[in-house]
N, C-alpha and C positions, 0 to 999 in steps of 0.2 A: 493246662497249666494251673488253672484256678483251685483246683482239687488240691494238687499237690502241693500249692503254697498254704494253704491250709495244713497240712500236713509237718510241714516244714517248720510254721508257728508252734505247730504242739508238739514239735521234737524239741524247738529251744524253751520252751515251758517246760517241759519235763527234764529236759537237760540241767534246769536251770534250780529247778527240784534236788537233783542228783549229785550237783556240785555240794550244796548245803549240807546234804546227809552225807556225802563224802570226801573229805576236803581234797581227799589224794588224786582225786583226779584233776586238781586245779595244776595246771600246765606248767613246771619247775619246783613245787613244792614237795611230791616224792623224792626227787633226786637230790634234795640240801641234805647237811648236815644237823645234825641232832641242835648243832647250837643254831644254825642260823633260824630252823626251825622255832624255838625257843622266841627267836625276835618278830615272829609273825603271828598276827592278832587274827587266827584263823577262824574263828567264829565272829569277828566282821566282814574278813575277807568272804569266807562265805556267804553271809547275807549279803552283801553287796553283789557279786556272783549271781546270785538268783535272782533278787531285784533285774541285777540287769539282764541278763538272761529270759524273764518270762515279760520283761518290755518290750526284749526283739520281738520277742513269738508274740505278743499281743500286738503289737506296731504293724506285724506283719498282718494279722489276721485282719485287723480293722482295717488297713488300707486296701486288702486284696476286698473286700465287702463294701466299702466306700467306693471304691473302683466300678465293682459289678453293679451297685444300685445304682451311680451316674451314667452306666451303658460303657463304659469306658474300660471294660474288663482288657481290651487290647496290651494297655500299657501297665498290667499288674507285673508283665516278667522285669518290665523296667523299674518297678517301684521296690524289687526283691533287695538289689544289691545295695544301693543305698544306704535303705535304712541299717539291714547289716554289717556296713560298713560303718555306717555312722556311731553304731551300738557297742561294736566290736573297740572302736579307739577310745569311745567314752569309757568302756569297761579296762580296758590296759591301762590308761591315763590313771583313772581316777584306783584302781587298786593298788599304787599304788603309794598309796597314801597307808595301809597296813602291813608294808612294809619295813620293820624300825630297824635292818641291818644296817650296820656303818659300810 
């Protein structure tokens, strides 16, 4: 398991890359209209996107490492969901604050 939470960090690091260089994959933002488009501050929403995104993948990685140097490597598959979770509501929450639609 320890291998592939590794793995897992550096998909959301690079994800989180990907988002920045292309906004349209940000999840409801292809599918608006040209106007509501218009009302969204897509080069914060992006950096905000990445920021939080290469946090999971770093949160992840540090904790899966902090795990294995205390011997405790057992409880990395439990430290996975978590922090993902916890990452994922900070990032919906707080995006949307570059949202300026009525």
């Amino acid at each position: 398991m320890e291998f592939s939470s590794y793995i897992i960090g550096i998909i959301f690091i690079g994800l989180g890359f990907l988002i920045k260089a292309f906004p349209g994959l940000i999840a409801g933002y292809n599918t608006m209209s040209d106007e509501e488009k218009k009302n969204i501050d897509v080069e914060g929403l992006g950096t905000y996107g990445r920021n939080c995104l290469v946090g999971i993948g770093l949160a992840i990685i540090i904790a899966i490492g902090v795990l294995n140097l205390l011997e405790l490597s057992y409880y990395a598959e439990y430290a996975f969901f978590p922090i993902v979770l916890v990452g994922m509501i900070a990032m919906i929450v707080g995006s949307q604050k570059y949202d300026h639609n009525p």
